[in-house]
N, C-alpha and C positions, 0 to 999 in steps of 0.2 A: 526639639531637644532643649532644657532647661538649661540655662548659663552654667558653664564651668566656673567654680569657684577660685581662685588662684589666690596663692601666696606666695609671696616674691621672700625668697630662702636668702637674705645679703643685702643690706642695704647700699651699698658701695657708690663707685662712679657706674657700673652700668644699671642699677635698679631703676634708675626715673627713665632709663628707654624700652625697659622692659614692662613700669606701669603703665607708658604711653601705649605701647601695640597691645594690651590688655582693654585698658580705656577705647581706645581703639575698634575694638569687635565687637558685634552686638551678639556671640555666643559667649563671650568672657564677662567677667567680673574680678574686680578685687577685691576679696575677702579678708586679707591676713600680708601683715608685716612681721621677719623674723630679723632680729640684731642682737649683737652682745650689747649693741651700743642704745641707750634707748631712745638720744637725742639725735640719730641717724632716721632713727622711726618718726618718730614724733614730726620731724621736718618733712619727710615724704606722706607722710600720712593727712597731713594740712585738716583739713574739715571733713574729711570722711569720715563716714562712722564702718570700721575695720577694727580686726581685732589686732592687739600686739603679743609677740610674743617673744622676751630673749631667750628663750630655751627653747632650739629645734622639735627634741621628744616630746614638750608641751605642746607644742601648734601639732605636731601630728596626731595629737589624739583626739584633735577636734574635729567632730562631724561635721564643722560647719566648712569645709575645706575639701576641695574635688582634688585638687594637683597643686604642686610645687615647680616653682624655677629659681633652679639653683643658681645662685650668682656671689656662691662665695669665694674665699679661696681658689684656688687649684687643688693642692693637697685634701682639701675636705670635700672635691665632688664626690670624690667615692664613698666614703662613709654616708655620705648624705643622701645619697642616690638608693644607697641599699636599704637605709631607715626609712624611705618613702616610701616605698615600694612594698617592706613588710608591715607598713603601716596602712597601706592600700592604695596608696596615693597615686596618679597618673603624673610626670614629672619630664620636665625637660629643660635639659641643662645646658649652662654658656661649657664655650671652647674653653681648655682644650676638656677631652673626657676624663684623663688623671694626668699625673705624672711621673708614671712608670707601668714598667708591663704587666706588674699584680695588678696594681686596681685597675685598668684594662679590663682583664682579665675575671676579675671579681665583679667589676658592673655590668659585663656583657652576661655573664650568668643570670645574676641578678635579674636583668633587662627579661631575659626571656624565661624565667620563672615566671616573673609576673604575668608577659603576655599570656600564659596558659590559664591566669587568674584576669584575663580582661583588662590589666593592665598595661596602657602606653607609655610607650618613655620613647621620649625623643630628644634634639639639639638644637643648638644655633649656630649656623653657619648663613645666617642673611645675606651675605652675597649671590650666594648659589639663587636666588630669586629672583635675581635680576633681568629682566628683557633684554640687557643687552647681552651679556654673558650669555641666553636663551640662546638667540641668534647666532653668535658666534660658534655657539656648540654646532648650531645646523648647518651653519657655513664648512664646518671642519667636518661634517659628518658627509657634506653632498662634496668636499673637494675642490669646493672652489676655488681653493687656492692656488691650487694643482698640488703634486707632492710636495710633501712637506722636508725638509732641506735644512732646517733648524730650527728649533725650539729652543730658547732661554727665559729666567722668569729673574727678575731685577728688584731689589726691594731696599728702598731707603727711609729710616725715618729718623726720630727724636725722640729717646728716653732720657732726660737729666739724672742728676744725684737727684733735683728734688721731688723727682717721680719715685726713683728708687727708697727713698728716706720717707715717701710718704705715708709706706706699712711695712711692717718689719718681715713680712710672708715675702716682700720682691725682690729678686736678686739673688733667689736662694735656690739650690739645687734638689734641697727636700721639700719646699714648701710651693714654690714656681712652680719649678721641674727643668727648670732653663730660663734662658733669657730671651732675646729678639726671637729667635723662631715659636716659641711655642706661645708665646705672649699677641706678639704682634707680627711676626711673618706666615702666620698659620693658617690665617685668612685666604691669603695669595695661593698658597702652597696648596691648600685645598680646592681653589677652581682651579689651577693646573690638572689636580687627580681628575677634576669634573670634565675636563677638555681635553686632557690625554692619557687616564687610564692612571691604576694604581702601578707604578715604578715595580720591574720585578727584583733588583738590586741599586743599593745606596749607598754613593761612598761620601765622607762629608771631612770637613774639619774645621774645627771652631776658634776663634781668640777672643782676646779681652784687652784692649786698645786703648777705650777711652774711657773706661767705670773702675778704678780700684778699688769703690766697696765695694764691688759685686761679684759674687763665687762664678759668674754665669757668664755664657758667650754675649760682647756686643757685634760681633763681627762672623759670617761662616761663609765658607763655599762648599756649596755641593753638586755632587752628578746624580741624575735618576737614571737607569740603566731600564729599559723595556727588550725583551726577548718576541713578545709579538704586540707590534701596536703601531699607534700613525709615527709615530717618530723612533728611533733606536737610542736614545738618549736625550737630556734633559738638562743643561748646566744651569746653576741657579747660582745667585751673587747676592748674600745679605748683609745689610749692615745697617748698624745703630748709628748713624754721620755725625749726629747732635749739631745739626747744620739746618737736613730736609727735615719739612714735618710730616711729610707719608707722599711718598711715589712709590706705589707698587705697579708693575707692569709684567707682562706676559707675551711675548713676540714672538709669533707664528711667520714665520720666510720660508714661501712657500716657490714652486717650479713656476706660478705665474703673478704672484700676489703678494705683497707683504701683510700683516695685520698685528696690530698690537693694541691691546688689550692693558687701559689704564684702569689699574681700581675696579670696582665695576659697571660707570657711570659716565666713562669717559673712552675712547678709543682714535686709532688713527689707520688707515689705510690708503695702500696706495690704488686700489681700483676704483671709479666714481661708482659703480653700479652698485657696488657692496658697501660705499659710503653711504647711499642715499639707503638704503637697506637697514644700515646699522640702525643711520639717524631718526629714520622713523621709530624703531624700539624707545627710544631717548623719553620720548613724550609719555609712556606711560608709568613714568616714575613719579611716586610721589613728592611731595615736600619732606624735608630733612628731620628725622626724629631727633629729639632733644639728647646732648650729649656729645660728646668728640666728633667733630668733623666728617673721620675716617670711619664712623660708624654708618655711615649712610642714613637710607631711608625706608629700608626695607625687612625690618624686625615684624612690624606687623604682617606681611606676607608670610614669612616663617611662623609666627603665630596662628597667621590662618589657616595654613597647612598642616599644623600638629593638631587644631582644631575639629578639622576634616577626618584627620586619622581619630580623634578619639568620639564620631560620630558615626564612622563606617569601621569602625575598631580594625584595623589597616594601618600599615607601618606609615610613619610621614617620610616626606622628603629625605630631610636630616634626620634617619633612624641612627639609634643608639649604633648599629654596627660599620656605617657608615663616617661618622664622628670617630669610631674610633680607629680607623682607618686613617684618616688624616690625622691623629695624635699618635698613632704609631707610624707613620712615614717621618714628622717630627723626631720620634725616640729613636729611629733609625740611623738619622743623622750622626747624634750624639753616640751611640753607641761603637758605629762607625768612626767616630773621631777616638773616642776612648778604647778601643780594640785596635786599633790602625789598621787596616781592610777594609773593603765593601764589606757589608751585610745583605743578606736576603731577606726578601718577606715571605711570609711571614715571621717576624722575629718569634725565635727560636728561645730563647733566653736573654737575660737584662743584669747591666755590670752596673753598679750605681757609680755616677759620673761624681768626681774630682774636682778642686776647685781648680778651675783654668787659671794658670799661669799669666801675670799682666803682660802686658806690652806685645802681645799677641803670640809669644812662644808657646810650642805647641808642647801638651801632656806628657 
């Protein structure tokens, strides 16, 4: 197979780790920078010889271009995703997939129009690649823990004003789609789906504590409700501290066993056998891709895997329906906060959320 041509759709904070796991595979290549900004390009672009382009519909008309990775906005996956795809382009886009139930909605169409034209579309959920995460699934699958007795998933981290002030899209209900969970608790939320199944009802409620310029939740708690699965519920505890810079955790207490599940590069457990088990996984982790901390190491695995799929034209890993799975248990929450009741999944219909109330009173 000839290299995949890529152009990286955003130049932003996550593009240099998405040039990295490109530069990274010797199926990949980088062909193409797209910004409004052209001094965003110009700086990622260094001595390459790549083409530029600030207008999206321009770089799509280029045959010099196999696929796109979206890494703009939120509010613009979905237009952006549908323009590829009629453009012919193979594409795979950062979390979340929109932010609301149309574009959902409108890209999962899209998605599998295309696949009838040989077209792949996939995601980035880089966690879900992890060895150790791997493991953990097999350990919950063979039971060693013995029954499982409770499930929680914990999430702290750090968004400033001067993260929120640093693009005028964050913090907003239409351009976001929300705040801590669909930004940055989504992650988590999503190897949860991966280790105990998509939630058959969601109940959630949101505040806004410590950001008063922001429309959006820093702070939620919710329940996942399961009808047939390893656990019958699910309580989840998030919040923006401006304190932690990212602990996310996932804690399985089980009939013989405890395990908890840091991030997904870190863990702790109270049996040795299943420590030394874990630990072994540990070692097959690469060195850290360029970029936040909390992004790990593991973009190019997710790359390699979308790779795969567009060489045995086979859905990847993180298929587009999959990603949107875990962006709608997100809209679940909030919809759930804004409707006051559980919701079920599949969501049914979508109320456009309100700006949260400060000091954490509820809508």
């Amino acid at each position: 197979m000839e290299k995949i041509r890529f152009a990286v759709l955003g130049c932003g904070v996550i593009a240099p780790t998405h040039i990295w796991a490109i530069d990274g595979n010797e199926k990949a290549e980088l062909a193409a920078l797209c910004d409004l900004r052209r001094d965003r390009m110009e700086k990622l672009a260094e001595d390459r010889n790549i083409l530029l382009f600030e207008d999206w519909k321009e770089m799509l008309a280029s045959p010099d271009i196999d696929a796109v990775a979206i890494c703009l906005p939120h509010y613009l996956h979905a237009p952006a995703l549908i323009d590829c795809l009629e453009a012919g382009k193979h594409v795979i886009c950062e979390k979340p997939m929109g932010v609301n139930l149309e574009q959902l909605s409108s890209m999962k169409e899209a998605a599998r129009a295309g696949f009838k034209k040989g077209l792949i579309t996939g995601g980035i959920f880089q966690h879900r690649f992890s060895p150790l995460v791997q493991e953990v699934a097999g350990i919950l699958d063979k039971e060693e823990l013995g029954t499982l007795e409770e499930v929680s998933l914990s999430f702290l981290c750090t968004r400033n004003e001067e993260y929120y002030g640093s693009d005028p899209w964050r913090g907003k209900w239409d351009t976001e789609g929300g705040g801590l969970i669909i930004n940055q608790a989504i992650h988590t939320m999503d190897l949860l789906i991966q280790l105990a199944g998509m939630p058959d009802r969601i109940e959630g409620n949101l505040f806004r504590e410590k950001l008063p310029m922001i429309e959006v939740e820093d702070r939620a708690e919710a329940v996942f409700f399961y009808e047939k699965g390893r656990t019958d519920r699910v309580s989840l505890s998030l919040q923006n501290d401006l304190v932690t810079s990212w602990q996310p955790e996932i804690r399985f207490k089980g009939s013989k066993h405890e395990l908890t599940l840091i991030g997904s590069e870190e863990f702790t457990c109270t049996d040795p056998a299943l420590t030394e088990k874990l630990s072994a996984s540990l070692e097959e982790v690469e060195e850290k891709a360029p970029g936040k901390e909390c992004y790990g190491s593991l973009h190019s695995r997710n790359y390699a895997d979308f790779l795969t799929a567009l060489e045995t034209k086979t859905s990847p890993l993180v298929s587009l329906d999959s990603l949107a799975d875990s962006t709608e248990a997100v809209l679940a929450v909030y919809q759930s906060h804004f409707s006051g009741s559980p919701v079920s999944l599949p969501l049914s219909g979508w109320t456009k959320p309100e700006t949260l109330p400060y000091k954490g009173e509820k809508a």
